[in-house]
N, CA, C and O atoms as a CHARMM CRD file, in Angstrom:
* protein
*
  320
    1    1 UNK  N    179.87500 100.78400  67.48400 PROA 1      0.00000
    2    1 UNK  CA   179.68300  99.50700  68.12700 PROA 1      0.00000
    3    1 UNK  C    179.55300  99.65900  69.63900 PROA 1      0.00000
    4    1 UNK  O    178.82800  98.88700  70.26700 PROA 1      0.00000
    5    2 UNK  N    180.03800 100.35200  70.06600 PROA 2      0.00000
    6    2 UNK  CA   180.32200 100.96100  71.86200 PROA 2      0.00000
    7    2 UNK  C    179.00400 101.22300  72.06400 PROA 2      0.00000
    8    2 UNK  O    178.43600 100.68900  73.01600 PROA 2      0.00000
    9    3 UNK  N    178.36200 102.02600  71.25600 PROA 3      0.00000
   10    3 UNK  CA   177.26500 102.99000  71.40300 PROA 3      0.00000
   11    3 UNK  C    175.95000 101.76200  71.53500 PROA 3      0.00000
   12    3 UNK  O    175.03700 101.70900  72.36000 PROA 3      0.00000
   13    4 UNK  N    176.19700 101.05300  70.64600 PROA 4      0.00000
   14    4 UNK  CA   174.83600  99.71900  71.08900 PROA 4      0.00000
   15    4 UNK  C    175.03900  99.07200  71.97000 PROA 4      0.00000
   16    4 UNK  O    174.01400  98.40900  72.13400 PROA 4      0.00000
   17    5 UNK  N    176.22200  98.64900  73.17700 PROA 5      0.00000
   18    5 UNK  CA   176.36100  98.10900  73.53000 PROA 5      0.00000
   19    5 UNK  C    175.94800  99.15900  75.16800 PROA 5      0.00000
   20    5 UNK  O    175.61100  98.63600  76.23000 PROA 5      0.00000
   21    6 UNK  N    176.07200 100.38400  74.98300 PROA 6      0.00000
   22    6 UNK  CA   176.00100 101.20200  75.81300 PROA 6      0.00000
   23    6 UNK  C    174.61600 100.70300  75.75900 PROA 6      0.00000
   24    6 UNK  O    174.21100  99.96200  76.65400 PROA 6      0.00000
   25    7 UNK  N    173.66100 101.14400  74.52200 PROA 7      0.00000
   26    7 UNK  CA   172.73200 101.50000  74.69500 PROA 7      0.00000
   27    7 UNK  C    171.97600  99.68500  75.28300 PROA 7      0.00000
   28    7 UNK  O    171.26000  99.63600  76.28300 PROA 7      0.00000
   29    8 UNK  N    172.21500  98.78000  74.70500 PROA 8      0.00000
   30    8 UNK  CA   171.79600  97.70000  75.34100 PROA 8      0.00000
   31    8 UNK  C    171.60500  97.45700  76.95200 PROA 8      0.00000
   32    8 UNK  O    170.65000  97.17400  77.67500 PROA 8      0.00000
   33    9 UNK  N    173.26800  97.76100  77.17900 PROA 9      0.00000
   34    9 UNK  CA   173.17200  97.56400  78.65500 PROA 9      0.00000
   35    9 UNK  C    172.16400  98.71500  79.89700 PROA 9      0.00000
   36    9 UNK  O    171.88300  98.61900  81.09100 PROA 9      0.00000
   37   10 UNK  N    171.85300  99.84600  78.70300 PROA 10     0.00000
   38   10 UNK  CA   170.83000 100.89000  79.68500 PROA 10     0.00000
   39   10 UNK  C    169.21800  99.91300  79.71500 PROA 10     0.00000
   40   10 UNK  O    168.45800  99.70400  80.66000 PROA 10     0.00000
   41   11 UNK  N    169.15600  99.57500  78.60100 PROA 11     0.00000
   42   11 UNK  CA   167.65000  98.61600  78.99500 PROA 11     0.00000
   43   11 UNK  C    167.92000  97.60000  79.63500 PROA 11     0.00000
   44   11 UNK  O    167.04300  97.55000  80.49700 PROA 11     0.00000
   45   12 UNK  N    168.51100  96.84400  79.74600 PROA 12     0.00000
   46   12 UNK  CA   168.90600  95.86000  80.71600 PROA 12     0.00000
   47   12 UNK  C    168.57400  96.02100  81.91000 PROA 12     0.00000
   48   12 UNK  O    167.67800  95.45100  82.53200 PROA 12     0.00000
   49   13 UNK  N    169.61100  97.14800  82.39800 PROA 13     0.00000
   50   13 UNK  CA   169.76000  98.37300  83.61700 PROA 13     0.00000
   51   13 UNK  C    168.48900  98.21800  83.72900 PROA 13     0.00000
   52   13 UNK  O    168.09100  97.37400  84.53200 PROA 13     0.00000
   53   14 UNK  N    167.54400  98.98500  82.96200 PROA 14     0.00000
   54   14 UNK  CA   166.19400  99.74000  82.49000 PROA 14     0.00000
   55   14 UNK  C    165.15400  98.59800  83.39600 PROA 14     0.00000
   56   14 UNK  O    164.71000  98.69700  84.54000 PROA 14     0.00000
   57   15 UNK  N    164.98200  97.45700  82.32200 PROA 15     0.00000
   58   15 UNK  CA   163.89700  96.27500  82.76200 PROA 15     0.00000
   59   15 UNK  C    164.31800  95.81800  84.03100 PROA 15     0.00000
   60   15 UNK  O    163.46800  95.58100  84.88900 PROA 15     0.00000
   61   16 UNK  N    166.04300  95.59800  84.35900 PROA 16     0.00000
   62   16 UNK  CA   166.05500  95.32300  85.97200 PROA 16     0.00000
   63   16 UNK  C    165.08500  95.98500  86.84500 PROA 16     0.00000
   64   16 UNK  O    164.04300  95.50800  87.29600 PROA 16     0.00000
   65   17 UNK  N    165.80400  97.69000  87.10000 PROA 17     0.00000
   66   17 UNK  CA   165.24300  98.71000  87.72300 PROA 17     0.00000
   67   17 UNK  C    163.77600  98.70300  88.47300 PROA 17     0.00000
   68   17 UNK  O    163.29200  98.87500  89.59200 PROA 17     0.00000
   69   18 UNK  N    163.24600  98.27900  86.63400 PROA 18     0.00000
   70   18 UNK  CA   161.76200  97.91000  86.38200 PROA 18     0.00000
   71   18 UNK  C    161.15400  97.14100  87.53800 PROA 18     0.00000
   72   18 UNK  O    160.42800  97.68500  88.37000 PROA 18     0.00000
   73   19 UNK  N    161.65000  95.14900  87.57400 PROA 19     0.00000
   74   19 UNK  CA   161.69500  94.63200  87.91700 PROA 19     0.00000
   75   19 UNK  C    161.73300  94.80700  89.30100 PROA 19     0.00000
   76   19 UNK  O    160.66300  94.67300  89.89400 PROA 19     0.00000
   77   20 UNK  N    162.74100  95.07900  89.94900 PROA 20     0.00000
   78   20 UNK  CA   162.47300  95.49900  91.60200 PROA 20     0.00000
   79   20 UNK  C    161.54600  96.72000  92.23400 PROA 20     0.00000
   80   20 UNK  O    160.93000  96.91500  93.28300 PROA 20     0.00000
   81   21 UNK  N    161.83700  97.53600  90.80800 PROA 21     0.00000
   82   21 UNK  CA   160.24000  98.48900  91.84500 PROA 21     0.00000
   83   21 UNK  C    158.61900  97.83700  91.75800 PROA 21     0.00000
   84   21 UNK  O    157.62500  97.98600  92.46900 PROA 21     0.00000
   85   22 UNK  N    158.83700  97.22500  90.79500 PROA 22     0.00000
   86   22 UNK  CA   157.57600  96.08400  90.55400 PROA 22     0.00000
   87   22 UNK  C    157.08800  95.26500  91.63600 PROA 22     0.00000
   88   22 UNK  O    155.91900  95.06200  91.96200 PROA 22     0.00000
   89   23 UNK  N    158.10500  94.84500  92.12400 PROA 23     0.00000
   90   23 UNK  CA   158.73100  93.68200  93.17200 PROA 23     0.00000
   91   23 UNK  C    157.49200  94.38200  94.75300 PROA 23     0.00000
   92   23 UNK  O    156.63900  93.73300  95.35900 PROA 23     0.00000
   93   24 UNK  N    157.82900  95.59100  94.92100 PROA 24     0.00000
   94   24 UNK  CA   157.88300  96.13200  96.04800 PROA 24     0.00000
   95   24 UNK  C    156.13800  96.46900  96.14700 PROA 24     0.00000
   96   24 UNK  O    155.46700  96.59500  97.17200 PROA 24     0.00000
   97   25 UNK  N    155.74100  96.55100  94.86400 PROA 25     0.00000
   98   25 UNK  CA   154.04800  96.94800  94.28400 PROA 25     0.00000
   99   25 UNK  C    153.56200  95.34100  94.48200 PROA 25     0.00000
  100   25 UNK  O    152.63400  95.18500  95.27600 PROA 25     0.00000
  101   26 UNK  N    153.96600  94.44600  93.99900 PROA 26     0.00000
  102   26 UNK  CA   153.42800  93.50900  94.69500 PROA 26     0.00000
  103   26 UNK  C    153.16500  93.05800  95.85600 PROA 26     0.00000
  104   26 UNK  O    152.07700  92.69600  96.30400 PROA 26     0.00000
  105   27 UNK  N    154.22000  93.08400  96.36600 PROA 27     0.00000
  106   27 UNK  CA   153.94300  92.34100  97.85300 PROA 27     0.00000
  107   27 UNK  C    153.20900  93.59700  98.86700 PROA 27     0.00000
  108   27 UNK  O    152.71300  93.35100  99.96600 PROA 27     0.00000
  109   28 UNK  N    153.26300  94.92300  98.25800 PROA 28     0.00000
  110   28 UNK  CA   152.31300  95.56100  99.15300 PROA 28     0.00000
  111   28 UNK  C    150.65500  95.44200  98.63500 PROA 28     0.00000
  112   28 UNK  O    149.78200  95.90700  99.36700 PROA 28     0.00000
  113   29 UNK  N    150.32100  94.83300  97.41300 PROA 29     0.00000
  114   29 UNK  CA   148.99300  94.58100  97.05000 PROA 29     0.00000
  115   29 UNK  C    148.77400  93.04700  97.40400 PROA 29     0.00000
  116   29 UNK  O    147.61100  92.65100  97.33100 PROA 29     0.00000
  117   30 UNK  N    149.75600  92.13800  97.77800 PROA 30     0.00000
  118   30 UNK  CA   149.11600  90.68800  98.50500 PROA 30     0.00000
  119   30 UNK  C    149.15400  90.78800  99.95300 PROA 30     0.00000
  120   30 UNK  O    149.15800  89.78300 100.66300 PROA 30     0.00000
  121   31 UNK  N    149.18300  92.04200 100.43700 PROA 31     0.00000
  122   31 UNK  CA   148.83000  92.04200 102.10900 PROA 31     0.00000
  123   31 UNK  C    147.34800  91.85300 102.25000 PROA 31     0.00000
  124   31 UNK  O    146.50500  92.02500 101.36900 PROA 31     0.00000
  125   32 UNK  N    147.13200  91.42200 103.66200 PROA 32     0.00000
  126   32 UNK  CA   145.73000  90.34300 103.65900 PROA 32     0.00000
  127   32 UNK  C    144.86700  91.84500 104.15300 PROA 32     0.00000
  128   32 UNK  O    145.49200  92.78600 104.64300 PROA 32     0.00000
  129   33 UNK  N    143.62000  91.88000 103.97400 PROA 33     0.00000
  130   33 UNK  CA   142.83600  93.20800 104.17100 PROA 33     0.00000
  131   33 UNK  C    142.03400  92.61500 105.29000 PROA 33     0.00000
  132   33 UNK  O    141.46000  91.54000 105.46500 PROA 33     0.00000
  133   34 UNK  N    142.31400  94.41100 106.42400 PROA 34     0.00000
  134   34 UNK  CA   141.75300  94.13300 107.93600 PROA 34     0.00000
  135   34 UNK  C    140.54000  93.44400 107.55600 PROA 34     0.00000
  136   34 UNK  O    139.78600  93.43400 106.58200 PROA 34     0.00000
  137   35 UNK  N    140.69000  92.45900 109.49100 PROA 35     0.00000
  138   35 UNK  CA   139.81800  91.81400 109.42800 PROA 35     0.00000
  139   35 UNK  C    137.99200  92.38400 109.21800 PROA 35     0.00000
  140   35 UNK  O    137.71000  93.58100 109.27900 PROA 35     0.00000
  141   36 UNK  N    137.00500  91.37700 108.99400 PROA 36     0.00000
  142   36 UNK  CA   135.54400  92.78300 108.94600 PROA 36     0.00000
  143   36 UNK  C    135.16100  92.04400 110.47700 PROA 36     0.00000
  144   36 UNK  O    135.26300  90.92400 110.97700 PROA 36     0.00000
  145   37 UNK  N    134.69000  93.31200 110.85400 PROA 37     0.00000
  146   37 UNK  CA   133.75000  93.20200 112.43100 PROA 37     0.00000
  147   37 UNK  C    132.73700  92.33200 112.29400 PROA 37     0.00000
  148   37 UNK  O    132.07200  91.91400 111.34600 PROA 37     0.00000
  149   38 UNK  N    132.76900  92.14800 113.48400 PROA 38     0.00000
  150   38 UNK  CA   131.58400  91.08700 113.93600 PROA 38     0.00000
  151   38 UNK  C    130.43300  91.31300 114.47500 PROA 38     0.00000
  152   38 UNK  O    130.32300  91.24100 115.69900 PROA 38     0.00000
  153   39 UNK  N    129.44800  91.60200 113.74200 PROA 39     0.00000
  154   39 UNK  CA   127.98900  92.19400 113.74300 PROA 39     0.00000
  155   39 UNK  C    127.32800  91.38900 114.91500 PROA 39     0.00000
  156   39 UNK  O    126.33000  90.78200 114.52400 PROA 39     0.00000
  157   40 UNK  N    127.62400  91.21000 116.30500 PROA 40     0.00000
  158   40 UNK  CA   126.53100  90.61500 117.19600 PROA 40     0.00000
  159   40 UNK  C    125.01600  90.72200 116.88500 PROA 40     0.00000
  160   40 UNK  O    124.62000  91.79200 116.42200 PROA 40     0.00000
  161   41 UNK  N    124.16700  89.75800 117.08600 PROA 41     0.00000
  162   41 UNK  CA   122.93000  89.45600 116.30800 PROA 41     0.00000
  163   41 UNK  C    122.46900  88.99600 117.52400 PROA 41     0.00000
  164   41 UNK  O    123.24700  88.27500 118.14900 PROA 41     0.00000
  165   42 UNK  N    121.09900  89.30200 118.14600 PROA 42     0.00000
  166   42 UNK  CA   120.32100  89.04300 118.96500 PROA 42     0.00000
  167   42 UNK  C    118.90500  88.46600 118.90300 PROA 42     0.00000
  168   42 UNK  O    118.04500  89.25500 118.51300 PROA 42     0.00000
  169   43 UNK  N    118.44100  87.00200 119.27800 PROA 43     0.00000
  170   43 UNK  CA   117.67400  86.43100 119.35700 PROA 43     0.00000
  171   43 UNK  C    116.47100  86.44000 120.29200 PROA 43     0.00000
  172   43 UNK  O    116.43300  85.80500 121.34600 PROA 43     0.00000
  173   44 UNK  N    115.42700  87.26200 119.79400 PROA 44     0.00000
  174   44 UNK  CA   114.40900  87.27300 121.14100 PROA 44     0.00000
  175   44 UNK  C    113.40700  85.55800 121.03900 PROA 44     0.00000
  176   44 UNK  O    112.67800  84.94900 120.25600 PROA 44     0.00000
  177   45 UNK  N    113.83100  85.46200 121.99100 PROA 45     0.00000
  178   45 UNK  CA   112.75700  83.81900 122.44000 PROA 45     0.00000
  179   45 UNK  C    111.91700  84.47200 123.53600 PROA 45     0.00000
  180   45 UNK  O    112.61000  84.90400 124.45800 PROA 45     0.00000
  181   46 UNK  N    110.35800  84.68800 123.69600 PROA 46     0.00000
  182   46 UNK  CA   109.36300  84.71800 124.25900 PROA 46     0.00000
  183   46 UNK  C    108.99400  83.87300 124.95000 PROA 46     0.00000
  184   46 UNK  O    109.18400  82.71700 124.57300 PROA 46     0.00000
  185   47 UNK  N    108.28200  84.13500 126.30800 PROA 47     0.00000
  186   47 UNK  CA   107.98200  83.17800 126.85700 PROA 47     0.00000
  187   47 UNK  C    106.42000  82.53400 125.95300 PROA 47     0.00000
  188   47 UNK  O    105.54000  83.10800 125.31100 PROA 47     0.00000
  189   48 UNK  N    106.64700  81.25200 126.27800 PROA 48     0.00000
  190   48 UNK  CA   105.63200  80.44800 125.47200 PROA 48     0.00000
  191   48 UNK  C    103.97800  80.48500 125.48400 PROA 48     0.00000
  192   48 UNK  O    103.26100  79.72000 124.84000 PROA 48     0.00000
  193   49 UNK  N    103.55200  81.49400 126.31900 PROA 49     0.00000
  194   49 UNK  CA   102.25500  82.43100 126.40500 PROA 49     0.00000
  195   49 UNK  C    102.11400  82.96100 125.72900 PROA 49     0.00000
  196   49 UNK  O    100.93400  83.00300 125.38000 PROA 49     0.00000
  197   50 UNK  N    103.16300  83.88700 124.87400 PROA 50     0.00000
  198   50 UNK  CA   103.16600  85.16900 123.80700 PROA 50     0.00000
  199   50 UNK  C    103.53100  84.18600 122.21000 PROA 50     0.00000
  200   50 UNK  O    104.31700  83.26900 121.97500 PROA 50     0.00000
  201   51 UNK  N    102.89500  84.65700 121.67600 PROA 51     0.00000
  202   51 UNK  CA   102.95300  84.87100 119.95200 PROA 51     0.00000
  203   51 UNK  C    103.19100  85.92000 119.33000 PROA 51     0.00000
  204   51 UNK  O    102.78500  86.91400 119.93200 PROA 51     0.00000
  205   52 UNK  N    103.85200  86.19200 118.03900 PROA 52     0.00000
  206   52 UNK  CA   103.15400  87.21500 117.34600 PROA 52     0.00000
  207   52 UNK  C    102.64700  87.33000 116.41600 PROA 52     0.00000
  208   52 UNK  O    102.72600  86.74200 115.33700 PROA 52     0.00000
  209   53 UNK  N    101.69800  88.63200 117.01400 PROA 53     0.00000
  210   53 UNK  CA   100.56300  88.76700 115.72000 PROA 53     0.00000
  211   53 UNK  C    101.21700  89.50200 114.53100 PROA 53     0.00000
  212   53 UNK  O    102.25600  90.03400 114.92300 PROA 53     0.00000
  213   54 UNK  N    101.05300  89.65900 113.60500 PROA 54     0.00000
  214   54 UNK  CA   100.87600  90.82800 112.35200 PROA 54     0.00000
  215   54 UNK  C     99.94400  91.07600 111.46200 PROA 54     0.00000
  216   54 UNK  O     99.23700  90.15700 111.05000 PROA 54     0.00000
  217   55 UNK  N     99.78000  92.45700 110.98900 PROA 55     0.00000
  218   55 UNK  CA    98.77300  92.90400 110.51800 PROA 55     0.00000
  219   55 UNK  C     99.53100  93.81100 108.81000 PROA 55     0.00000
  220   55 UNK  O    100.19200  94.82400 108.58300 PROA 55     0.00000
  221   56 UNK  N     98.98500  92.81600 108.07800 PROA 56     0.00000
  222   56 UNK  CA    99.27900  93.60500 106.71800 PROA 56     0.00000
  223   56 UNK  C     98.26700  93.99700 105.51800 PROA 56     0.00000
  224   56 UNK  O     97.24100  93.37700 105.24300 PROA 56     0.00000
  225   57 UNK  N     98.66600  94.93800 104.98000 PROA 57     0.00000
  226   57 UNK  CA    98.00100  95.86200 104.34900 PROA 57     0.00000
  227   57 UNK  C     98.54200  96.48500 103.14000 PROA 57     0.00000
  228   57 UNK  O     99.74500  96.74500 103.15300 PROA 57     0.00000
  229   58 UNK  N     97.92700  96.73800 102.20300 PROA 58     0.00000
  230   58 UNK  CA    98.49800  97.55100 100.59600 PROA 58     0.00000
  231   58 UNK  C     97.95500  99.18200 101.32500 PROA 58     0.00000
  232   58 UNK  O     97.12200  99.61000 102.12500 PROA 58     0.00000
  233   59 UNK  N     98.87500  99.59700 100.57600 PROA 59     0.00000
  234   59 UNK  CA    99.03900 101.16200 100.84000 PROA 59     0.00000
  235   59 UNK  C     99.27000 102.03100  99.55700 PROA 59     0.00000
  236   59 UNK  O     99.82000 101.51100  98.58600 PROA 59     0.00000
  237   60 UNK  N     98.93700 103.11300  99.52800 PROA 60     0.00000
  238   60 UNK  CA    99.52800 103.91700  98.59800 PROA 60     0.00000
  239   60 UNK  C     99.98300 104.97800  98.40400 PROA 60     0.00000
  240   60 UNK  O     99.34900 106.02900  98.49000 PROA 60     0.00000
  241   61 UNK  N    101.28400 104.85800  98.07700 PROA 61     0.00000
  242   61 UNK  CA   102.59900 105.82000  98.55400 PROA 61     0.00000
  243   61 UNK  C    102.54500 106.58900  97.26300 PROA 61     0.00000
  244   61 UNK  O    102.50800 106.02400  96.17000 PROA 61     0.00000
  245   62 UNK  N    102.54000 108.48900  97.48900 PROA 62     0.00000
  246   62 UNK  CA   103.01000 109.10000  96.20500 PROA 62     0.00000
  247   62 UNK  C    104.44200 109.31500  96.17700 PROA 62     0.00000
  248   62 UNK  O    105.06400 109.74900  97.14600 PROA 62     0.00000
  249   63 UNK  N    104.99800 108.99200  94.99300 PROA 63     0.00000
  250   63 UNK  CA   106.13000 109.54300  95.00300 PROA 63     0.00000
  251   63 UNK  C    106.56600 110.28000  93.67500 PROA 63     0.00000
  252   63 UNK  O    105.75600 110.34800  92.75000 PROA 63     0.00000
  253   64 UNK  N    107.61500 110.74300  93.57700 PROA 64     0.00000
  254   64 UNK  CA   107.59400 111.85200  92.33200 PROA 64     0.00000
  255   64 UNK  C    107.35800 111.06100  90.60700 PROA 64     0.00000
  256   64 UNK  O    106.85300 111.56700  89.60600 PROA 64     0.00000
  257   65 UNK  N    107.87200 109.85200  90.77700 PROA 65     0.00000
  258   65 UNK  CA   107.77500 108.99700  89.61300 PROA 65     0.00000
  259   65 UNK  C    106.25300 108.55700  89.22300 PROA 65     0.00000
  260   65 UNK  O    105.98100 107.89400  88.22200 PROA 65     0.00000
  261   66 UNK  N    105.30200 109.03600  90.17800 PROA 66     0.00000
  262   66 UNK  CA   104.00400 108.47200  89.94300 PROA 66     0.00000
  263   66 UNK  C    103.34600 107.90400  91.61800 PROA 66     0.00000
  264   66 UNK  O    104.16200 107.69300  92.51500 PROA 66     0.00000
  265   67 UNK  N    102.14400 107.74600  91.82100 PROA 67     0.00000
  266   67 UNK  CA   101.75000 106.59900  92.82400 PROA 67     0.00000
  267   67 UNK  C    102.13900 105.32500  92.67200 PROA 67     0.00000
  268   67 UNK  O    102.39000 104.95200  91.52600 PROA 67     0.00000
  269   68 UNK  N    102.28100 104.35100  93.82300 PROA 68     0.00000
  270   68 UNK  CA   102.67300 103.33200  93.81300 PROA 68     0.00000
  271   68 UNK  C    102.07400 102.70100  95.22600 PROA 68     0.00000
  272   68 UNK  O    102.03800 103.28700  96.30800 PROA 68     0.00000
  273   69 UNK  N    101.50900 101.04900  94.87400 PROA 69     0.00000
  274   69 UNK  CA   100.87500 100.49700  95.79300 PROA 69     0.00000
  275   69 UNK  C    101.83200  99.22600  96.24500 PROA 69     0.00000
  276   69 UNK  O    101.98700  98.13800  95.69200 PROA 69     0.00000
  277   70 UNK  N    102.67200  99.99800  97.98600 PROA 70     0.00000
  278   70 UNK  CA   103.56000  99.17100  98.46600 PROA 70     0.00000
  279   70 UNK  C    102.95700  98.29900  99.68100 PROA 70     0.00000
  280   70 UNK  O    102.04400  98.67100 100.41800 PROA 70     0.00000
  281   71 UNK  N    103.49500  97.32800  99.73500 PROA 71     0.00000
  282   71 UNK  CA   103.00200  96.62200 100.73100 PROA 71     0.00000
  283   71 UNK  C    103.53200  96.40300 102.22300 PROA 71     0.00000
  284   71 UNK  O    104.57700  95.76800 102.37300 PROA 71     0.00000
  285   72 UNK  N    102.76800  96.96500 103.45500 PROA 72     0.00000
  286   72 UNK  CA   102.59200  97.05700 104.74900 PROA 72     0.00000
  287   72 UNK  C    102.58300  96.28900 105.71300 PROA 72     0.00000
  288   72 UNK  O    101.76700  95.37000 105.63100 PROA 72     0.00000
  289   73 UNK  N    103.42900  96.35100 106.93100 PROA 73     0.00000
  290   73 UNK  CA   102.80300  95.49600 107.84200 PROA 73     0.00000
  291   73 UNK  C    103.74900  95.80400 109.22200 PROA 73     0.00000
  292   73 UNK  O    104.88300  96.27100 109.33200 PROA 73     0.00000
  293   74 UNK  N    102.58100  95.24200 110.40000 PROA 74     0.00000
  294   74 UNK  CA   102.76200  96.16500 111.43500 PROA 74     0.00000
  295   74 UNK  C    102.94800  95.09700 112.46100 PROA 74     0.00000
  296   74 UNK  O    101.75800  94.88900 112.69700 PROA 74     0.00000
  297   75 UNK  N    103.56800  94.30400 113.20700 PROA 75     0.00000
  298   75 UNK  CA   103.57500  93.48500 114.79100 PROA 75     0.00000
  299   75 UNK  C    103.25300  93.58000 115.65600 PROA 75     0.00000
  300   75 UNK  O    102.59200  94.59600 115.87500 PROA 75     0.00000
  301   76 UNK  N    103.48600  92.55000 116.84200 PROA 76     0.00000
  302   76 UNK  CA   103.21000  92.93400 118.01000 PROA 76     0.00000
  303   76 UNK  C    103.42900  91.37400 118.93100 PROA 76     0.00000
  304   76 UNK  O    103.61800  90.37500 118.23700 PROA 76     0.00000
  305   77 UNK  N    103.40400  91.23400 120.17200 PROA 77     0.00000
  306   77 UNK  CA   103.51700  90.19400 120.66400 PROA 77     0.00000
  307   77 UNK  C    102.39500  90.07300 121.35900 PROA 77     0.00000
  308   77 UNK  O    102.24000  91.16100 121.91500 PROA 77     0.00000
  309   78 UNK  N    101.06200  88.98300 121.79000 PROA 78     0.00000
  310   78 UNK  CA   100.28100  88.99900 122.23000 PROA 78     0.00000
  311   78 UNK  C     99.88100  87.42200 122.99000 PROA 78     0.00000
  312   78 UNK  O    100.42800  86.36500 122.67500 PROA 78     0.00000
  313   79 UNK  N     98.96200  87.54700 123.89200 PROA 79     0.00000
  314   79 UNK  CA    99.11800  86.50400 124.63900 PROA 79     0.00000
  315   79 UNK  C     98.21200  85.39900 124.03600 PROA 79     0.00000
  316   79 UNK  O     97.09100  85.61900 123.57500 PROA 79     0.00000
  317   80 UNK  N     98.98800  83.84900 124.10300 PROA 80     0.00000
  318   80 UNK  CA    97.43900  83.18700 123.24900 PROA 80     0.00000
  319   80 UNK  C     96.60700  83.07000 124.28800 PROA 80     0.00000
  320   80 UNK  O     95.46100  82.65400 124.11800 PROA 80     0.00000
């Protein structure tokens, strides 16, 4: 009778134990993840003389899977 009661109180023990190292795995997986950087992005505005042109074109690229006809194109800023 000792012996189940031993053995009861070791799982008890056991799932406590459990329980607080559990404890410690959580709250280090709900920490908030560094912030992400801030990609500055730059806007070119032209003076209102300039446009741009572009020039596009089919091409054909070999590559090891076979030829393939990708599509091209080239800019520029020009005055109207």
């Amino acid at each position: 009778m000792q012996a189940r009661r031993h053995a009861g109180l070791m799982v008890v023990l056991g799932l406590a134990m459990a329980a607080l190292d559990t404890s410690g795995v959580f709250a280090q997986a709900q920490t908030a993840p560094p912030p992400r950087r801030h990609i500055p992005r730059i806007t070119v505005v032209p003076i209102s003389r300039y446009h741009r042109e572009c020039d596009f074109w089919l091409s054909l690229e070999h590559r090891p899977s076979g030829d393939v006809v990708t599509p091209q194109q080239h800019c520029w800023w020009a005055l109207k």
